[in-house]
C-alpha positions in Angstrom: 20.1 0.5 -0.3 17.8 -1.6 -1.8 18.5 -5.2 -3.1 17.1 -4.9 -6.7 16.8 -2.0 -9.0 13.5 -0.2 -9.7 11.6 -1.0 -13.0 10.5 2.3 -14.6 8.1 2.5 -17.6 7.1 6.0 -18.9 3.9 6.9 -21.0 2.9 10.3 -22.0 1.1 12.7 -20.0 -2.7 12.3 -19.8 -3.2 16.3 -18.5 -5.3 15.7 -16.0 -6.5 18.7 -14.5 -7.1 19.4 -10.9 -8.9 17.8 -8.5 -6.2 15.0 -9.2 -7.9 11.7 -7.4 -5.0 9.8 -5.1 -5.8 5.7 -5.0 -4.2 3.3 -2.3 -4.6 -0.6 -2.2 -3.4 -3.6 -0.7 -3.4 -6.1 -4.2 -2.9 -9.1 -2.3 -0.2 -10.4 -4.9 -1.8 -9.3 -8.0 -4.0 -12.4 -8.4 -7.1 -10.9 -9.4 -5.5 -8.6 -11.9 -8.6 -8.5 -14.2 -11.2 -7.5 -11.3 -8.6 -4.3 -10.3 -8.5 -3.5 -13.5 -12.2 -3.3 -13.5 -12.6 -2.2 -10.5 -10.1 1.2 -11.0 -11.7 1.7 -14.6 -15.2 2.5 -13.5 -16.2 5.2 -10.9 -15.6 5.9 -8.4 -12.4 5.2 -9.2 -11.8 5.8 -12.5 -9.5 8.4 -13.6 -7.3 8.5 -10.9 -4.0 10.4 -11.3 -1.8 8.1 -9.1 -2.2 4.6 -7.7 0.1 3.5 -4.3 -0.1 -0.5 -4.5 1.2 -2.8 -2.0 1.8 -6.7 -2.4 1.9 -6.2 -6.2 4.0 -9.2 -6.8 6.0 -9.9 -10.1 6.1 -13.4 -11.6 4.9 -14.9 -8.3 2.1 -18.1 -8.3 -0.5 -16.1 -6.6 -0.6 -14.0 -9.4 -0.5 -16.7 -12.0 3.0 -15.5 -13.4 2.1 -12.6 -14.9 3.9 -8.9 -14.3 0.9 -7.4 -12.2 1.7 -3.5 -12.0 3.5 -3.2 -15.7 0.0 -4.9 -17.2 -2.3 -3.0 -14.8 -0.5 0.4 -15.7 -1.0 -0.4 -19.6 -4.9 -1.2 -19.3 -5.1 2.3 -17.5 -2.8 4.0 -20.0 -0.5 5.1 -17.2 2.9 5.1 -16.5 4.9 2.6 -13.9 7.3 2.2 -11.1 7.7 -1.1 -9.5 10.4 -2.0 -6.8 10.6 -5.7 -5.7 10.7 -6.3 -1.9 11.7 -10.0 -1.9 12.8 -12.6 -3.8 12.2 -15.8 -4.5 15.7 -18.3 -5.3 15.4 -21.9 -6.0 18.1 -24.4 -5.0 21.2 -22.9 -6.9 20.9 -19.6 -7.1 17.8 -19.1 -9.2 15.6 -16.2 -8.9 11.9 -16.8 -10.1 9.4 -14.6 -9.0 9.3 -10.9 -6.9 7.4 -9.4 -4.0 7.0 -5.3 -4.2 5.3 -2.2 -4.1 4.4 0.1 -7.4 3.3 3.6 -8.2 1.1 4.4 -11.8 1.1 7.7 -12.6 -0.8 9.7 -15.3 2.5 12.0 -15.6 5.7 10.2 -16.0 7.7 9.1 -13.1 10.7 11.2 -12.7 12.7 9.8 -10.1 12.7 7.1 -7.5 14.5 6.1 -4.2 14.7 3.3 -2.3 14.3 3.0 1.7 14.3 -0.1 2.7 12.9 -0.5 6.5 14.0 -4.0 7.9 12.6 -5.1 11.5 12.5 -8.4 13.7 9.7 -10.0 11.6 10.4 -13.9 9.5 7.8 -14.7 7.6 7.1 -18.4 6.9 5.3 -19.1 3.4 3.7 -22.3 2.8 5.2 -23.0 -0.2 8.8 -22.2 1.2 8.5 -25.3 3.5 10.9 -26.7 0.5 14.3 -26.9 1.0 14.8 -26.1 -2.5 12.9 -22.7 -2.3 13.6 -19.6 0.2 12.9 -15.9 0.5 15.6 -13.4 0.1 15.2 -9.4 0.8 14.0 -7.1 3.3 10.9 -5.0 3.6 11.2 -1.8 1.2 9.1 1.2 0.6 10.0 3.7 -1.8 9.6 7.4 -2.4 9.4 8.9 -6.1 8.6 11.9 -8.1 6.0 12.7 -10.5 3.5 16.1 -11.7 0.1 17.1 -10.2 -1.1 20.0 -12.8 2.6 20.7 -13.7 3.4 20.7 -9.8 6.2 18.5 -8.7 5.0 15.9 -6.0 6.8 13.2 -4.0 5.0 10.3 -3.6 6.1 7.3 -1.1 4.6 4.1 -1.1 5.0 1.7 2.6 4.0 -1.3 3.7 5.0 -2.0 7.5 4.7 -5.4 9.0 1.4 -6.5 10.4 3.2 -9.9 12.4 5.2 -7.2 14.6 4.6 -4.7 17.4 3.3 -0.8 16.9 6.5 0.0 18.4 8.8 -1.3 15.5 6.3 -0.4 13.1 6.9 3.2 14.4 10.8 2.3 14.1 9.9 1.6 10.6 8.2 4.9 9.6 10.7 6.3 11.6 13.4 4.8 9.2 11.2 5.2 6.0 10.8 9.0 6.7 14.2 9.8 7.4 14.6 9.1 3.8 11.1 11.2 2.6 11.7 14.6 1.5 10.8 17.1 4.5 9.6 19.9 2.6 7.8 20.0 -0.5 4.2 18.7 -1.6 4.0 15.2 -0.7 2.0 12.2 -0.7 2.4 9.1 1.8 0.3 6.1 1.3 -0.2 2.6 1.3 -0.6 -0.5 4.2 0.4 0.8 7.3 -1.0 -2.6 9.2 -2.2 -0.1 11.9 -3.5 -2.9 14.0 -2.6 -1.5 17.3 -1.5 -4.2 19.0 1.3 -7.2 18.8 1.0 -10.1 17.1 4.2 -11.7 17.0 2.9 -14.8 18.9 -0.1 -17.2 19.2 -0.6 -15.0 23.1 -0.8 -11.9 20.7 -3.2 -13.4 18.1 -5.3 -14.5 21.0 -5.4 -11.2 22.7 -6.4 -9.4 19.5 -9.5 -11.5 18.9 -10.2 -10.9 22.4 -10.2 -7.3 21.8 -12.2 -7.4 18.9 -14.8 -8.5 20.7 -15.0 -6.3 23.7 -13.1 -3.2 22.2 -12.9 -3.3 18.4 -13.7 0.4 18.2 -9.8 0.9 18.5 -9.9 -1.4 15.2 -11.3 0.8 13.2 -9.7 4.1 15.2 -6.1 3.2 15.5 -4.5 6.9 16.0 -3.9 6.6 19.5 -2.5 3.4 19.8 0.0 3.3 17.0 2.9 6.0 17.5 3.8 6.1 14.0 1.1 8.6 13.1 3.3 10.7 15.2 6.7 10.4 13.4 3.7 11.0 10.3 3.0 14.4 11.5 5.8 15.4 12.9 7.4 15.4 8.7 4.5 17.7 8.1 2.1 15.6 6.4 -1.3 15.4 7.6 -3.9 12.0 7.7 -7.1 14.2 8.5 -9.4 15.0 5.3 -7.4 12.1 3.4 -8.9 9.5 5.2 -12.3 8.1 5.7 -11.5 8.2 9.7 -13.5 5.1 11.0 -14.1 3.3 7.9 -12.4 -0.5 8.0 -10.4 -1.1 4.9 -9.4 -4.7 5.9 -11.8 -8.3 5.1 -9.8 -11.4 5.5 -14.0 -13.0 6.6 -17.0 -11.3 5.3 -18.2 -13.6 8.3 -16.5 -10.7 10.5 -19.3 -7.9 10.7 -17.8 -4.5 9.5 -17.6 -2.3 13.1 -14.6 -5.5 14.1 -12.7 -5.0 11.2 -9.3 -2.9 11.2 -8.3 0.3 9.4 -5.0 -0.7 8.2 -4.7 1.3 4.6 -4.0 5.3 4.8 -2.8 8.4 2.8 -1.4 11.3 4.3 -0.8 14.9 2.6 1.9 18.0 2.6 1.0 21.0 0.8 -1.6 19.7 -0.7 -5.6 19.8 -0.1 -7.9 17.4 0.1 -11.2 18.4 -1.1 -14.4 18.0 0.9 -16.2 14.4 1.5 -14.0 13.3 -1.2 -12.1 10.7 1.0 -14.0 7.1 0.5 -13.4 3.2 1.3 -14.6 1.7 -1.9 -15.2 -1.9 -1.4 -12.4 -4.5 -3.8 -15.5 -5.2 -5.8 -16.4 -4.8 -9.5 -20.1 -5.8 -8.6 -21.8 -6.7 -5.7 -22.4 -10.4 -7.0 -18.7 -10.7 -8.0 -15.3 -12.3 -6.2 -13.2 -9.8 -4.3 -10.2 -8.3 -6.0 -8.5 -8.1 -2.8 -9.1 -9.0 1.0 -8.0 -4.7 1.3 -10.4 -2.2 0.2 -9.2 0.5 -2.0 -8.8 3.9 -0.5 -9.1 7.1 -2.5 -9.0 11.0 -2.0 -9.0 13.7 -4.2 -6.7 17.1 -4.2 -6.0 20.1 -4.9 -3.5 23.1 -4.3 
């Protein structure tokens, strides 16, 4: 169960008709709201029926204090789920600011359930080096309901750990998908931190850089190395046609060339098609001369039944 309630805001319908175009991105708190705004309101992106976000945080510094997904989803005319992940609690009980996933949807948001999918990982924040500030929750993906074309569609929204093994983050979709519906059309997105190898020590860090340099095609191929894509498949949803297979959706240095960055972002369909060439990395970029909205790219795939 999770530790706070979903918030739920509701427009009406925008009748979107098929192909319905699916969006995934890591927002890196929400600090850039104005360039994803822009970025999602021009093509090829715009229009797009639902949008999975990860790190959309709620009240947080990073994104200047300012409820990221509920003002994103009224720019876009769209409706909003939002379900905080952590907390943080000044000295006394206090809490000030959120760390979540959210879901706009161009149909209203029917119903939502929480699964929260806790693992070894501790995060250490710079600014929680105070006493007087700490970090409360566990990690917490959620799965809700909405309508493609009249359809009913569950729609779950993950983000794993990246600071953690392949083997827990399989124990985590494990977890997460004992939760998702097993029959039914379905969409699973969102920052899977596929980075096929462990990094929850400096010896780990180390050896990944290593590998980047003398095998960083497994970087931007990840399927055989993380065993979670099996748990994926085995709850009938499929990652091939919904993907841009080999495409890096991951910049922390645009001093790292492209074929060394990872493929960390991913959606994954049940009974329902993706349509040809349609699946795309498109760069966290209004313009090429502008800032990056995001240090993830988006993702994006359209459908149909």
């Amino acid at each position: 169960m999770s530790t706070w309630s979903p918030i739920v805001e509701n427009r009406p319908s925008r009748n979107f008709r098929a192909p319905f175009k699916i969006v995934a991105l890591n927002a890196r708190g929400g600090s850039r709201l104005d360039a994803i705004a822009r970025c999602l309101s021009q093509p090829p992106l715009a229009g797009a029926s639902l949008i999975l976000l990860s790190e959309a945080n709620r009240l947080m510094f990073d994104a200047s204090g300012r409820e990221f997904a509920a003002e994103l989803a009224a720019r876009l005319g769209m409706s909003v789920a939002y379900l905080p992940e952590f907390a943080l609690q000044r000295e006394g009980g206090k809490i000030f600011a959120y760390m979540g996933n959210a879901l706009l949807s161009a149909e209203p948001i029917e119903e939502l359930v929480a699964i929260p999918t806790p693992s070894r990982k501790r995060i250490k924040w710079r600014f929680l080096r105070s006493s007087k500030i700490r970090k409360i929750g566990t990690s917490t993906g959620f799965v809700a309901s909405t309508r493609l074309g009249g359809e009913r569609v569950h729609v779950g929204v993950a983000h794993l750990d990246s600071r953690c093994t392949p083997s827990i983050r399989e124990r985590q979709m494990t977890t997460f998908l004992a939760r998702f519906p097993a029959t039914g059309r379905a969409i699973l997105g969102g920052d899977l931190n596929t980075t096929t190898t462990e990094l929850l020590t400096a010896r780990g860090i180390l050896s990944m850089v290593a590998r980047m340099l003398v095998s960083s095609r497994r970087f931007r191929y990840p399927e055989s190395y993380e065993p979670l894509f099996d748990r994926i498949r085995e709850r009938g949803l499929e990652i091939r046609g919904a993907n841009a297979i080999g495409r890096p959706t991951f910049t922390f240095s645009r001093i790292i060339p492209p074929w060394m960055r990872p493929k960390l972002d991913w959606i994954a369909l049940r009974d329902l098609r993706p349509v040809a060439g349609s699946a795309a990395v498109v760069a966290a970029q209004p313009s090429f001369f502008s800032l990056r909205a995001s240090d993830h790219d988006f993702i994006t795939v359209e459908v149909d039944f």
